[in-house]
C-alpha positions as CSV (number, residue, x, y, z in Angstrom):
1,X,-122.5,99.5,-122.0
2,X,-124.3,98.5,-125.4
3,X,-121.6,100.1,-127.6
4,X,-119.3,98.2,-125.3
5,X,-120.4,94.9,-125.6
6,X,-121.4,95.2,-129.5
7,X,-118.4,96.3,-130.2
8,X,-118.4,99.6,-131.1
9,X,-116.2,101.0,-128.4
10,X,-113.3,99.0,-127.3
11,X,-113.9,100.0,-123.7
12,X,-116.3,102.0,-120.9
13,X,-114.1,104.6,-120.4
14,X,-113.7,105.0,-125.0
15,X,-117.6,104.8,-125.1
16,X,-117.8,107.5,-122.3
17,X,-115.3,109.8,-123.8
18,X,-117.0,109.5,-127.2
19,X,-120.6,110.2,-125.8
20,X,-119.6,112.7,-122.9
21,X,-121.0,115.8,-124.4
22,X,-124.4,114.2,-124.5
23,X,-124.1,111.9,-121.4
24,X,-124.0,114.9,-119.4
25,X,-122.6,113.3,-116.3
26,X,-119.4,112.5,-114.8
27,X,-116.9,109.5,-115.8
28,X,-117.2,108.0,-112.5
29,X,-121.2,108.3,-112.2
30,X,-120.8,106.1,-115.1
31,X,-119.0,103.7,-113.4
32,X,-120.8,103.9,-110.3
33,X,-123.7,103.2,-112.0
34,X,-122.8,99.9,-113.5
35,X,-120.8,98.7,-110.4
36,X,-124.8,99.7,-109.0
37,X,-126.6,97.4,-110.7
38,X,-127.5,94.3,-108.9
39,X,-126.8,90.6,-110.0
40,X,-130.6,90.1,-109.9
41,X,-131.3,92.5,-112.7
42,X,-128.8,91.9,-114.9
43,X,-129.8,87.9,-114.6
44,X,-133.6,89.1,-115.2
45,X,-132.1,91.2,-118.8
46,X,-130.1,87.5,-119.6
47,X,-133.2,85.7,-119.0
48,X,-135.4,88.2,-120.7
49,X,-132.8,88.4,-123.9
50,X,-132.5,84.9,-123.4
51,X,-136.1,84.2,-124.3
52,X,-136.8,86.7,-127.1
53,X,-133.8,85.0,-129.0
54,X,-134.6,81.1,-128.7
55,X,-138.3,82.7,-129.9
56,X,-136.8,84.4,-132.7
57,X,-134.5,81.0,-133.4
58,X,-137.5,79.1,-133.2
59,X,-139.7,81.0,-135.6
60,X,-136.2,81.1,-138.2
61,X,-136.5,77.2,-137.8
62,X,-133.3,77.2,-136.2
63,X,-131.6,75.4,-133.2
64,X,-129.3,76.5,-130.5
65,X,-125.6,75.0,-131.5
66,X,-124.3,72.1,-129.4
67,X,-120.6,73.3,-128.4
68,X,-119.8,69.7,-127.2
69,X,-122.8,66.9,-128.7
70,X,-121.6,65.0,-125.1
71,X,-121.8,67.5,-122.4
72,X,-123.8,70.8,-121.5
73,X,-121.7,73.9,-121.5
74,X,-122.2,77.0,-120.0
75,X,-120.2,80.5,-121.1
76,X,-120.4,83.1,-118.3
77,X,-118.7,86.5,-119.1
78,X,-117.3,88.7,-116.4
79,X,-114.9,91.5,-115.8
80,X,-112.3,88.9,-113.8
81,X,-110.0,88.0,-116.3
82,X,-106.1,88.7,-116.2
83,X,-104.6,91.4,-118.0
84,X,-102.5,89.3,-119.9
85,X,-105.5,87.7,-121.6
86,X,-106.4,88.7,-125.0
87,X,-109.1,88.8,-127.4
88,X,-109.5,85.0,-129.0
89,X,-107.7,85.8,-132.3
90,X,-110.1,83.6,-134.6
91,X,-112.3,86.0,-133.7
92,X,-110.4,89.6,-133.9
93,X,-111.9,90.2,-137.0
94,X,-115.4,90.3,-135.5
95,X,-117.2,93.4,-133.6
96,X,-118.0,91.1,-131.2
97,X,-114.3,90.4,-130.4
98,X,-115.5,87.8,-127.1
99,X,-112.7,87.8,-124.5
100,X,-111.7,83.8,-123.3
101,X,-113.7,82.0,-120.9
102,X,-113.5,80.4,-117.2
103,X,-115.0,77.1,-117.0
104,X,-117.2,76.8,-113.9
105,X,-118.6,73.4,-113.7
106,X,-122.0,71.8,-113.2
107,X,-124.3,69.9,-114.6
């Protein structure tokens, strides 16, 4: 999922073909796995990444952007977008290549 979400592969199923040899397992093992893993452990990684990043920010001397001075806002990423949407072109040049948003609301 790492060469996913960095970038490197375009997709599960690109990374999986690439790395199949070593993997060792089947294509749908793969998927099973990460349909497998529970909400609660992927919010512990966030947290977890979460934390070693504002420390890292911190020690650079660095702040965490304000998208909007006025208002929090919160980015959640998810696999329930539309097929017709498309990478956010401003950033196609980039390996991260960030899909668009939902907003969900709160405070």
């Amino acid at each position: 999922m790492s060469l996913v979400v960095c970038g490197i592969y375009p997709s599960v199923n690109a990374a999986y073909r690439a790395k199949a040899l070593s993997l060792n397992v089947s294509r749908t093992a793969v998927y099973d796995k990460l349909n497998g893993i529970e909400l609660d452990v992927s919010a512990a990684l966030l947290r977890e990444t979460a934390a070693s990043m504002t420390n890292l920010m911190q020690f650079l001397g660095d702040a965490p952007p304000r998208l909007l001075a006025s208002h929090p806002v919160r980015i959640i990423d998810g696999n329930c977008l539309a097929a017709t949407d498309h990478r956010i072109k401003a950033l196609k040049p980039y390996a991260a290549k960030a899909l668009p948003g939902k907003y969900v609301g709160g405070t």
